[in-house]
C-alpha positions as CSV (number, residue, x, y, z in Angstrom):
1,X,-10.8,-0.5,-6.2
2,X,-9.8,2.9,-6.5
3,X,-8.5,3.7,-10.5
4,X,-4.9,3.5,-11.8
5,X,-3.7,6.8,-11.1
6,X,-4.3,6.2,-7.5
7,X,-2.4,3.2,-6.7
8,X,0.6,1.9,-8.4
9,X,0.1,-1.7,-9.1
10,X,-2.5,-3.1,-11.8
11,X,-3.2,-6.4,-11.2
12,X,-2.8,-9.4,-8.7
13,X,0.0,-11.2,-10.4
14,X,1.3,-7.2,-10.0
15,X,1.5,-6.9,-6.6
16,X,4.5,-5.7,-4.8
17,X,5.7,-9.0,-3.3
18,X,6.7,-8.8,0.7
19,X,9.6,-9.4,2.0
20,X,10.7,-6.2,-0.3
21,X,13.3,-7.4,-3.0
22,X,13.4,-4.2,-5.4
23,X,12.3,-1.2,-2.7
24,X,13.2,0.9,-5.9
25,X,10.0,0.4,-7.5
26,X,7.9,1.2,-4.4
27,X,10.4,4.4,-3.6
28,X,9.9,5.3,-7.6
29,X,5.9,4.9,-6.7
30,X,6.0,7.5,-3.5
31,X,8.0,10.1,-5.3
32,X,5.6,10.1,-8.2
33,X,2.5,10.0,-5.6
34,X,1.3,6.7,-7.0
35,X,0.2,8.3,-10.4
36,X,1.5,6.8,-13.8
37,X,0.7,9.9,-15.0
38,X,3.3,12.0,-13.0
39,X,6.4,9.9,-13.8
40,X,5.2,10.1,-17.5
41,X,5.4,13.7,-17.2
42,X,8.8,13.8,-14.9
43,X,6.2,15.7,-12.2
44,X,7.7,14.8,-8.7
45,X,5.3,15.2,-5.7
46,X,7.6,13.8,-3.3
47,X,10.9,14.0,-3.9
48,X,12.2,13.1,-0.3
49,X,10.1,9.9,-0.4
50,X,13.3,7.5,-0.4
51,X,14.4,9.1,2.8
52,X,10.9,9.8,4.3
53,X,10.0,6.1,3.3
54,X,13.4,4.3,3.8
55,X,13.0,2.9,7.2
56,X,9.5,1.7,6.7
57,X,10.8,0.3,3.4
58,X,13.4,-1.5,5.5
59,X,11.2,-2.5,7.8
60,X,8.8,-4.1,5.1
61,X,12.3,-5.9,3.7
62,X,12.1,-8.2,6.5
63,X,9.9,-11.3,6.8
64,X,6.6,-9.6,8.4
65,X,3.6,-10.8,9.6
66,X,0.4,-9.4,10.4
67,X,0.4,-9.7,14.2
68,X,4.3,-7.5,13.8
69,X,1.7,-4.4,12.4
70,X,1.3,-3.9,16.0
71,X,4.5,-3.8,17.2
72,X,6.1,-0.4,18.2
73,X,8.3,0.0,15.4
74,X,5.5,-0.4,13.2
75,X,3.0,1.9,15.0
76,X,4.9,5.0,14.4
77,X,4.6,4.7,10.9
78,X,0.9,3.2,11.0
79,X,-0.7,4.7,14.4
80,X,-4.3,4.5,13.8
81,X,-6.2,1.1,14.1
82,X,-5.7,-1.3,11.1
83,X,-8.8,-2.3,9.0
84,X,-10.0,-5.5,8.9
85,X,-12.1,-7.6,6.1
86,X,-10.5,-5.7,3.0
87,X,-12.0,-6.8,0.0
88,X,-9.9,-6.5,-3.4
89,X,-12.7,-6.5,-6.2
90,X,-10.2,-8.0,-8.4
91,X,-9.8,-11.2,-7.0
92,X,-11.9,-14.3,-8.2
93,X,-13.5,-14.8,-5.0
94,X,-12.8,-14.0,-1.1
95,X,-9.6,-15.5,0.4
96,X,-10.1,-19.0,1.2
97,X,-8.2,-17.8,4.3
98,X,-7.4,-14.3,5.5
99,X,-8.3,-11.4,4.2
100,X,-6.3,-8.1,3.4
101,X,-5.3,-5.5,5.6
102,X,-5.1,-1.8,5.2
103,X,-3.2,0.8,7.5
104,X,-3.2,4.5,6.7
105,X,0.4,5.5,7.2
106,X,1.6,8.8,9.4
107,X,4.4,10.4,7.7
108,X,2.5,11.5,4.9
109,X,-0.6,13.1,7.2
110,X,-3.0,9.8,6.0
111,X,-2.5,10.5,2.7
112,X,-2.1,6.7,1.7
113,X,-3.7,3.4,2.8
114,X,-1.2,0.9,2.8
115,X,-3.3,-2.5,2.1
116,X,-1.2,-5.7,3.4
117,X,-2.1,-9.4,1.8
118,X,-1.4,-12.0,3.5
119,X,-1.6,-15.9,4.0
120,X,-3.2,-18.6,5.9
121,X,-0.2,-18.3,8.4
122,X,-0.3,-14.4,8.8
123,X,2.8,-13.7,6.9
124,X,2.2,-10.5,4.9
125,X,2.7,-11.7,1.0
126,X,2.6,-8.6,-0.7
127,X,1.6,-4.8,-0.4
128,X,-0.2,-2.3,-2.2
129,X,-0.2,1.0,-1.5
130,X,-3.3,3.8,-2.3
131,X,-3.9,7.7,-2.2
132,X,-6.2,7.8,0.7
133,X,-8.3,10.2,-1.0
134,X,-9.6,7.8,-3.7
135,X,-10.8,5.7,-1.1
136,X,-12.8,8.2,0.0
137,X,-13.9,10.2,-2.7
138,X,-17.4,9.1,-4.2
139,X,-17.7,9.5,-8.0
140,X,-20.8,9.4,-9.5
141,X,-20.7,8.5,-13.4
142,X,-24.3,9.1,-15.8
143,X,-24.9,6.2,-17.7
């Protein structure tokens, strides 16, 4: 799990719940570029994100299920393949059904991974979204 500053949502019970009911929080999370840090410090990085985001936002305001990723109004803003067998490190165990979800998202050039939860039934439950580049960065740490 990638740290704090690179994803905006702590814990399980913290997850952004799907269908969106406060899109505010997530729009607050884009502008700020996921980091706590930034809004702390008033240090925009995006400040177009309620307008570059909106329509996925609406989109994700919807009931959605897995199966609708593929869909073409979802495939502009996630073109690329969508990962399979995500494992959240924070849960207790692996899902007693189906597994996360991630998606790397277009308008922002890949720069986040967009990791959808869901349940038995494919409905997409909740949503947490990740700079891509703390997915990908190794960081070694001496003991």
């Amino acid at each position: 799990m990638p740290p704090q500053d690179s994803r905006w949502q702590g814990s399980e019970k913290d997850r952004i719940g799907l269908p969106l009911a406060n899109r505010q929080d997530l729009e607050e999370a884009l502008r700020y570029g996921l980091d706590q840090h930034n809004k702390d410090r008033g240090s925009a990085t995006d400040l177009n994100a309620p307008k570059t985001y909106g329509p996925l936002l609406d989109l994700l305001s919807k009931p959605t299920t897995v199966a609708d990723l593929s869909k073409p109004e979802f495939k502009k803003w996630f073109p690329g393949e969508l990962v399979t067998q995500v494992v959240d490190a924070r849960d207790a165990g692996f899902p007693k059904g189906h597994g996360p979800v991630a998606a790397a998202d277009a308008p922002s050039s890949g720069k986040y991974w967009w990791i959808f939860y869901q349940d038995d039934h494919g409905n997409l439950t909740a949503v947490m979204v990740v700079n891509l580049q703390a997915l990908t960065t190794l960081v070694e740490r001496k003991q």
